[in-house]
N, C-alpha and C positions, 0 to 999 in steps of 0.2 A: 848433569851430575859429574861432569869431568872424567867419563870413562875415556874419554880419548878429548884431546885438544885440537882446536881451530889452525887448522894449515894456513888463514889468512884473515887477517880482519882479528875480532874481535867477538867475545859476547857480554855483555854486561848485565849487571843485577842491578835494579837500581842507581845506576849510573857509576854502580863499579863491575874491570873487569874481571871476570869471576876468576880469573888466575891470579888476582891478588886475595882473595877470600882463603880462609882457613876449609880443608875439605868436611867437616860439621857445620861449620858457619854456612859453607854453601848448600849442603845435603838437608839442613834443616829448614831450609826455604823452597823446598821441593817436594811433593808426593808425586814417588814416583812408582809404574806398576810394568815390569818387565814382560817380557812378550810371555813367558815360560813361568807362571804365576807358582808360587813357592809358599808354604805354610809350614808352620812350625809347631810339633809336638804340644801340648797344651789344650785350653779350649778357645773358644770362637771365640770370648771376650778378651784373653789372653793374644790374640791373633790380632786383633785388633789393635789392642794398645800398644802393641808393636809400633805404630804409627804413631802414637802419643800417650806419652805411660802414664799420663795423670786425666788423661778423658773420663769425663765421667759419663754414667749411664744414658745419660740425653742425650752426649755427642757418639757414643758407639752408637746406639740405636738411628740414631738420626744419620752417619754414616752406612746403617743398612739398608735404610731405606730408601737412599740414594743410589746406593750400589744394587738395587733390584732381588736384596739378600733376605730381607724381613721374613716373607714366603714361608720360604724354606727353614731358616732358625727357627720361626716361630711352632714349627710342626716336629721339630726334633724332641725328644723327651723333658733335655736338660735345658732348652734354649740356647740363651750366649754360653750356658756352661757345659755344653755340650763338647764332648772331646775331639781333639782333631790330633792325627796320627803325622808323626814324623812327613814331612812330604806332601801331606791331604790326602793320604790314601784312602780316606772311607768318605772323600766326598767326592761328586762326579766332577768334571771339568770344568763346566761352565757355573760352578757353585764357587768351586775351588778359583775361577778368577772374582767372580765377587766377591768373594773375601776378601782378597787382594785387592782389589778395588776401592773396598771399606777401608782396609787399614791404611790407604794413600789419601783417602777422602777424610779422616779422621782428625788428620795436622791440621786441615783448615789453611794451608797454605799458600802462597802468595802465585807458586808456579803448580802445574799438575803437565808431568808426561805421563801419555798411556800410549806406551810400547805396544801397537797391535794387539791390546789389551782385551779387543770386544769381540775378536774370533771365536772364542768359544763359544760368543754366546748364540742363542736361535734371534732370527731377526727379528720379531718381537721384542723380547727385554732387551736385545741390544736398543731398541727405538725409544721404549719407555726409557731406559737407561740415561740413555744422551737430552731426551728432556726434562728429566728430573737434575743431569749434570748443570745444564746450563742456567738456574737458578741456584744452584748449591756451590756453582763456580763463580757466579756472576761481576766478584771483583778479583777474579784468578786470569791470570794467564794460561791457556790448557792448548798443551801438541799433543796432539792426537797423529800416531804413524797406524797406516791401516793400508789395508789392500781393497776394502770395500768401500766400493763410491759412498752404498747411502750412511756409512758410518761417518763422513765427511763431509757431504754435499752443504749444510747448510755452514759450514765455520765460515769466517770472515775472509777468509786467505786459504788457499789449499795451493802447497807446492807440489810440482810432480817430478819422479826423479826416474831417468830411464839408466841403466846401468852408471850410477853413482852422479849423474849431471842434471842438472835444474833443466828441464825441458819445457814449462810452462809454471806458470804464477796468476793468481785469479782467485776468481769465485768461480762456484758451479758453473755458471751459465756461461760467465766469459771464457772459462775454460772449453768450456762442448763448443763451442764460437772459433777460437781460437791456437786448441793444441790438440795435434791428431792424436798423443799417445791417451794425451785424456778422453779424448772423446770415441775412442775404439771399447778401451775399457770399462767406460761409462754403458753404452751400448751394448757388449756382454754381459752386465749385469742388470741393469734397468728396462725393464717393462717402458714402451712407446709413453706412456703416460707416467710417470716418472720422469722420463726424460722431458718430457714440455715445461 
């Protein structure tokens, strides 16, 4: 999203790079969902279309149901037109990132970052989550920055960064193979069986 620029090298969109793009041209090719998930005054539907102001009914819902959000809307009085308070203060945490979630998931866009997006959630719907993503993303580009292995372990490439430097590059396995700092951390967190 261009919060900060490439010390070296390049990134490109579509084979431009994105410091030649307009900051909407490039924003609008991106759902993006910040570590610290943010919701705005309004209701759930309104929250949504945040992400694309002419979604219709299909694509909000079908956005919730990606986002592991249905659940919970669907048990509120109003539904999607259920109010949500400056901040999301009447909704728990891990509600309040699915929502956030939805309204990144909603553009249908070409790239998807989730800024440690799936912290909130219990590892449960974070699992269901990430398999419902990888058909809803399937011609998406999607970085996923996380601190838990299994929120990772299956993408195609997992970088690891130990105080700001690329320390290993892989998949899961080559990684546990290959790079101490992945394979310490893996190991704090995964179950023997897991790790095989």
């Amino acid at each position: 999203p261009r919060f900060y620029d490439v010390t070296g090298g390049a990134v490109y969109l579509n084979g431009k790079d994105i410091r030649t793009l307009s900051q909407k041209e490039l924003r609008d090719n991106i759902g993006y969902v910040p570590q610290k998930a943010m919701l705005f005054s309004g209701t759930i539907d309104s929250n949504i279309k945040y992400g694309k102001e002419d979604a219709d009914v299909n694509e909000v819902l079908a956005a919730l149901d990606c986002a592991q959000a249905t659940e919970f809307v669907s048990e509120l009085p109003n539904g999607v037109e259920s109010s949500i308070a400056q901040g999301g203060s009447n909704v728990s945490g891990g509600q309040k990132q699915r929502l956030a979630i939805a309204r990144a998931l909603v553009k249908k866009a070409p790239v998807y970052i989730f800024d440690d997006s799936f912290s909130a959630l219990d590892f449960k719907t974070d699992a269901k989550l990430r398999r419902a993503l990888m058909k809803y993303t399937e011609n998406a580009v999607v970085l996923i920055v996380a601190q838990r292995v299994s929120t990772i372990m299956n993408a195609e490439q997992i970088i690891v960064l130990d105080e700001g430097k690329i320390v290993g590059k892989g998949t899961h396995k080559e990684l546990l193979k290959t790079c101490s700092e992945y394979r310490e951390i893996a190991e704090s967190q995964l179950s023997k069986e897991e790790l095989a």
